[in-house]
N, C-alpha and C positions, 0 to 999 in steps of 0.2 A: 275367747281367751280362756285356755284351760289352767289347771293349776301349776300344771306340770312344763306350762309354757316357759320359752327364756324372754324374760322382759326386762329391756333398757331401760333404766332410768337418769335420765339424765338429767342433771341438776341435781343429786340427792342429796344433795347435803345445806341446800336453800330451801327457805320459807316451803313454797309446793313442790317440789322435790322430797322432802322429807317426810312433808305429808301423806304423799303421796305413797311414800315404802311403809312408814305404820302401818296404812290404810292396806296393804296388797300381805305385809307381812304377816298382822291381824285375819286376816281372810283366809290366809292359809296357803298361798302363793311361794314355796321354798327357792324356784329358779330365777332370784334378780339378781341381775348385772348393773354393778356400780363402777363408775370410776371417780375418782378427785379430780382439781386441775393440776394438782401435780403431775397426776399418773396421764391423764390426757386434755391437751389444751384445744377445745374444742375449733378453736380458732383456725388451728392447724388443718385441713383438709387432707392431707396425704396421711395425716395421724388416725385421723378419724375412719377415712377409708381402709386403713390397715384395721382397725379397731373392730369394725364393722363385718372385715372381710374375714376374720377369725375367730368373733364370738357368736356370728350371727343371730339375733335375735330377732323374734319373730313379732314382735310386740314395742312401741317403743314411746313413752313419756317424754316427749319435749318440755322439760320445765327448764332447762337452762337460760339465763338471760342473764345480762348486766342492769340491776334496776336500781331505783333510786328518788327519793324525792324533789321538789321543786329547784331548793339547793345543786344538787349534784347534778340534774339536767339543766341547769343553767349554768354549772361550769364545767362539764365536760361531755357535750356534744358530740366530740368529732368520737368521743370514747363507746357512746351510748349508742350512735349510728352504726357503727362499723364493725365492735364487738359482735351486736346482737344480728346483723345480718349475716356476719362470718358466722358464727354460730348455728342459724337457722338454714343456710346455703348449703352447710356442710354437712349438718344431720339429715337433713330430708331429701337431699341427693344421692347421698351413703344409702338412706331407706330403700330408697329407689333400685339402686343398684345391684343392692343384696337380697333383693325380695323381703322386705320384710312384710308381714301380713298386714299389720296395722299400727297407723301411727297418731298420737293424738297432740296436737300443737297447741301450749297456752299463749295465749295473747291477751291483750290489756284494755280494758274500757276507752282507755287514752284514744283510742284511734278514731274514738266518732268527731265530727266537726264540735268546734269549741260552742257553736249554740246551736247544736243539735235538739229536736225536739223531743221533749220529755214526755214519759220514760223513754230512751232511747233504743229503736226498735233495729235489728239486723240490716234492713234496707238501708238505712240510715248514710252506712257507709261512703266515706267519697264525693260527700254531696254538701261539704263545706271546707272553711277554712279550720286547720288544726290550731292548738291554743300552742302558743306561741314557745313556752317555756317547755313543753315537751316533743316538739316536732320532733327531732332527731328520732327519740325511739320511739312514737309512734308510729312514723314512718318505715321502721326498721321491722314494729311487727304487722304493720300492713304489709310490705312484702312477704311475713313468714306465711298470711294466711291465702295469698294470693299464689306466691310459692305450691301451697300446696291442693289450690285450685288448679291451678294449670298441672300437674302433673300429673291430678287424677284425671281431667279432660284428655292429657295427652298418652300417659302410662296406661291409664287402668287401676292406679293404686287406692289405697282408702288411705290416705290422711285425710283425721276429722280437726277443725282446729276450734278452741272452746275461748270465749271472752269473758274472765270472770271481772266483777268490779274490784275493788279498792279489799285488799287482804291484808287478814290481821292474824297471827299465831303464835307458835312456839315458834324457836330458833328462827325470829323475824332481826330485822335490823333496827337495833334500837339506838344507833348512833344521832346525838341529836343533832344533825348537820346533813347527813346522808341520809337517813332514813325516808321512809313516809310519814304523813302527821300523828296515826294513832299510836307508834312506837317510840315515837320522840317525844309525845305528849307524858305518855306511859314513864318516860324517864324522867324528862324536866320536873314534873310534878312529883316522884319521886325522890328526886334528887334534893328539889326545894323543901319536901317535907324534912328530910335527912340534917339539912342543914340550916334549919327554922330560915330560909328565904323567903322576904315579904311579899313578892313579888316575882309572877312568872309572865313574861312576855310570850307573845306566841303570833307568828307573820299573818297578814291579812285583819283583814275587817272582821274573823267571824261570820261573815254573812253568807258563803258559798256553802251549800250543800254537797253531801255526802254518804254512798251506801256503801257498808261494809258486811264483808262476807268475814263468817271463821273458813279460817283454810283448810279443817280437818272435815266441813262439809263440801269444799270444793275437791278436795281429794275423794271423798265419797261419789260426785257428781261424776268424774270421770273415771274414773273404775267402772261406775252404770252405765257409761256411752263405752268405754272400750267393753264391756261385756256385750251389752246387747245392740248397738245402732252402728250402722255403716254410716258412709260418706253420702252415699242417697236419698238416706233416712232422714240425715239431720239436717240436707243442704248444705249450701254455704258455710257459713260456721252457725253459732249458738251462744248466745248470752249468759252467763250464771251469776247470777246475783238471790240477791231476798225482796226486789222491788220495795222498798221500803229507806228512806235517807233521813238525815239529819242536819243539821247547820253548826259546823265544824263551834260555832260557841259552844251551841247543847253537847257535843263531845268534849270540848273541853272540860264543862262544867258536872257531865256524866264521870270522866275518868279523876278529876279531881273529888269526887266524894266515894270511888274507888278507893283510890290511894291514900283518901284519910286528910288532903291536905288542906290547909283552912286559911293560907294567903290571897294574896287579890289575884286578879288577873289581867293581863295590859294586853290589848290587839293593835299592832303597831299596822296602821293603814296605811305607812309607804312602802312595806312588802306586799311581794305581789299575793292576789288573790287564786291564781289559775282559774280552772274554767267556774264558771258560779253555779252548775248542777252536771252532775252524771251518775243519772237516774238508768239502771238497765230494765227494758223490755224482759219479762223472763218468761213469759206468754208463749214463746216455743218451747224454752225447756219443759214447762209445767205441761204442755201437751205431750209428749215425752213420757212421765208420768214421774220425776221427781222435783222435790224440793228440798230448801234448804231449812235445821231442824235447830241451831243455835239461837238465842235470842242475843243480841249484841251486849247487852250488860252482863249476861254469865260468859260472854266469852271473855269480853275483859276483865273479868275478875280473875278467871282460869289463865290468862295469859299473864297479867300480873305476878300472879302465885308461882308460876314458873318464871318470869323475870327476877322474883325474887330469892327463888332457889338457883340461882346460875349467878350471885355475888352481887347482882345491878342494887 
């Protein structure tokens, strides 16, 4: 990937999509192609195709997807299935079509089996049952990386596809119903400070583990595989995380001395808990030769401070 390449990003304007343009715009990268979903609905296949067949890029960031926390995969299913396969179906076949040179696919921790063993290593894959509240889009990006398995078996192509765990950043979703836990958490406890609330409830027991990545080191990680690794290099796919988790209490009780806030805290045990660890193997990546350089409490202090400059 040269500088002078034209590089897709797709998704830029979400969580790793955006990251992912700091991170190439910073480097020094002037030739990227964005679109909204206004301007193209990914969904759309003949859109897409026309898209593809015009701008041609040589390079191209799968970050697009429909995501969401526990909430939202437990109420729109048929939404989370069928977006994000339409979405991955249409990009990586367009890829296909148009020659693109390289394409890099994010996918999601979610797709190893719900008691997969810990740290959860690449093989892992397909070799159990998925946790129950997120099958739809698990399922959606097991096809996106399998998708782009068969295509290089069958094409010739390099799509690589990367598994980051549980991501936290700027411009994340911090709606507290949609989101994931560490941006919802990030607001509730904000919110309760704002309005002296004695009292923040938060789903589960507490007791499930959790590793979280900043997303401006997984935007780093993947700039390093589309620079320097093909599709042979890295296998299969590849894990990114920091190897290292926490128990969704110690985050709450981490981002509550963040945010200053000095109320109790209630874990309602009849919401559900999802899986109780997903811990990523990153023993390939690190052979590879990077890591991840964020320590999780300056990131959430860093994401804070921007939740707080954006009116939250």
């Amino acid at each position: 990937m040269q500088k002078k390449s034209k590089i897709y990003i797709a998704g830029h304007n979400g969580l790793v999509g955006s990251a992912i343009k700091r991170k190439l715009e910073r480097a020094g990268y002037p030739n990227l192609v964005c679109r909204t979903r206004t301007e193209l609905d990914l969904r759309n296949q003949a859109a897409v195709a026309e898209f593809f067949a015009q701008e041609r890029p040589e390079f191209v960031f799968l970050a697009a997807a429909k995501v969401g926390g526990i909430y939202a995969n437990n109420t729109y299913p048929a939404e989370f299935i069928y977006d994000n396969i339409a979405i991955e179906a249409n990009i990586i076949h367009a890829a296909y079509r148009y020659e693109v040179r390289k394409l890099l696919f994010l996918g999601s921790s979610c797709i190893y089996p719900k008691f997969a063993p810990q740290p959860m290593q690449e093989e892992h894959l397909l070799t159990g049952l998925l946790e129950p509240t997120n099958e739809p889009y698990a399922i959606a990006k097991i096809a996106g990386i399998k998708m782009c398995e068969s295509y290089n078996r069958q094409y010739g192509t390099d799509f690589v596809s990367v598994m980051p765990t549980n991501l936290y950043g700027p411009y994340d979703n911090f709606d507290p119903k949609n989101s994931h836990v560490l941006p919802a958490l990030i607001r509730r406890f904000h919110e309760a400070k704002t309005t002296d609330k004695p009292v923040v409830e938060i789903w589960g027991t507490g007791n499930p583990k959790r590793e979280f990545l900043y997303v401006d080191d997984l935007a780093d990680a993947c700039v390093f595989l589309m620079q320097n690794y093909t599709y042979q290099d890295i296998g299969s796919f590849v894990n990114i995380g920091t190897g290292q988790d926490l128990t969704i209490r110690e985050l709450a009780e981490l981002i509550k001395g963040i945010v200053g806030y000095h109320g109790e805290l209630r874990f309602n045990s009849e919401k559900p808990d999802g899986t109780p660890r997903k811990l990523l193997d990153i023993c390939r990546m690190r052979s590879l030769g990077w890591e991840a350089e964020t320590k999780l409490e300056d990131g959430i202090r860093m994401v804070y401070e921007w939740f707080k400059s954006q009116g939250g």
